[in-house]
C-alpha positions in Angstrom: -17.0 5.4 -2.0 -13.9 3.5 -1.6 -10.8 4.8 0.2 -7.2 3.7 -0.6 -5.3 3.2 2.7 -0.9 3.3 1.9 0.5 0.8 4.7 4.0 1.4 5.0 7.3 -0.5 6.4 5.9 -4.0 5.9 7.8 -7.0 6.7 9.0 -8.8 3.4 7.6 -12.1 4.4 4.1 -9.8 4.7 1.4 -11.4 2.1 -1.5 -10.4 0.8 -3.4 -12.7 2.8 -1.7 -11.6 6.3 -3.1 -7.9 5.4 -6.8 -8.9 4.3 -6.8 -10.7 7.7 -5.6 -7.7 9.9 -7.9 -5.0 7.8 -11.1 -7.2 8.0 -10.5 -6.3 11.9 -11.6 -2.6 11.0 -14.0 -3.0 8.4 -14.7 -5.1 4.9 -11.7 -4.6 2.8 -12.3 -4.0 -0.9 -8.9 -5.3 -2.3 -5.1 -5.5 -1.0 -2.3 -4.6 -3.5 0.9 -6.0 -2.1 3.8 -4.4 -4.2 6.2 -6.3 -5.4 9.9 -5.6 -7.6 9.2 -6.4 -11.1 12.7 -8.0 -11.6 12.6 -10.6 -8.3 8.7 -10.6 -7.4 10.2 -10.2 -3.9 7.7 -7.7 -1.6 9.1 -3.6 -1.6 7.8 -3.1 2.0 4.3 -1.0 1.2 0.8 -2.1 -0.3 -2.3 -0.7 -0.4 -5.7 -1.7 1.2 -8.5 -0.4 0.1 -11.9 -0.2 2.5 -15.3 0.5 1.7 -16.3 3.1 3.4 -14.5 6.3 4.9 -15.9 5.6 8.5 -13.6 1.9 7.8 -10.9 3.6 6.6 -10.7 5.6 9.8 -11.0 2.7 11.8 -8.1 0.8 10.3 -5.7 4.1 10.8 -6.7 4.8 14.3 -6.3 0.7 14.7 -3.6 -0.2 13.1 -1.6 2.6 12.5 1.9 2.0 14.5 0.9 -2.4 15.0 3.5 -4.5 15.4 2.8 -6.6 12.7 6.1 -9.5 12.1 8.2 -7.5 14.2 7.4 -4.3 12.7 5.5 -1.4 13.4 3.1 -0.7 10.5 2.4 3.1 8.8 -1.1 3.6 7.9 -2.6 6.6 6.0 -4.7 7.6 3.4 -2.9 7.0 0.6 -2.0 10.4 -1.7 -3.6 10.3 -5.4 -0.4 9.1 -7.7 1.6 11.5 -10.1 1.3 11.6 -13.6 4.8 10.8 -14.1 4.7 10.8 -18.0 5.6 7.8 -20.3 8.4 5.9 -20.5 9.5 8.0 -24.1 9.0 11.3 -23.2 11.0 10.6 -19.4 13.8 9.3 -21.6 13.8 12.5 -24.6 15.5 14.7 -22.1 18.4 12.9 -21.9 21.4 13.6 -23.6 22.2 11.9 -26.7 25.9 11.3 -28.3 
């Protein structure tokens, strides 16, 4: 079963590729999901990597959790199951309207 690693205060000039290099250290990575604003395409700081296996996953945290990687020092977790934050209507129907 794959696991979703979150890795955390990424340089901005951080790509995809840089983090598929540095995760294939721990174990064979599944997929990298840079994330990116939707206005300027320009990097938010985070992606996620997924690995494999659980025993890879490990190995990337207790690896690479607090690298310096392009003068920062990297966050690396499991990453928590997202929200259901609703849709986009019913977000916006508790709003006021005038």
């Amino acid at each position: 079963m794959k696991v979703k690693l979150y890795v955390g205060n990424l340089s901005y000039t951080t790509t995809e590729d840089d983090l598929k290099t540095l995760f294939a250290k721990a174990g064979q990575v599944a997929s990298v999901a840079l994330i990116k604003d939707r206005g300027t395409g320009d990097s938010k700081g985070f992606a996620f990597v997924e690995m494999y296996t659980q025993r890879e996953a490990q190995t990337a945290i207790s690896m690479l959790n607090s690298f310096n990687l392009n003068d920062r020092e990297l966050k690396v977790n499991v990453a928590k199951p997202r929200e259901d934050r609703g849709s986009r209507s019913s977000r916006q129907s508790g709003r006021k309207r005038r």
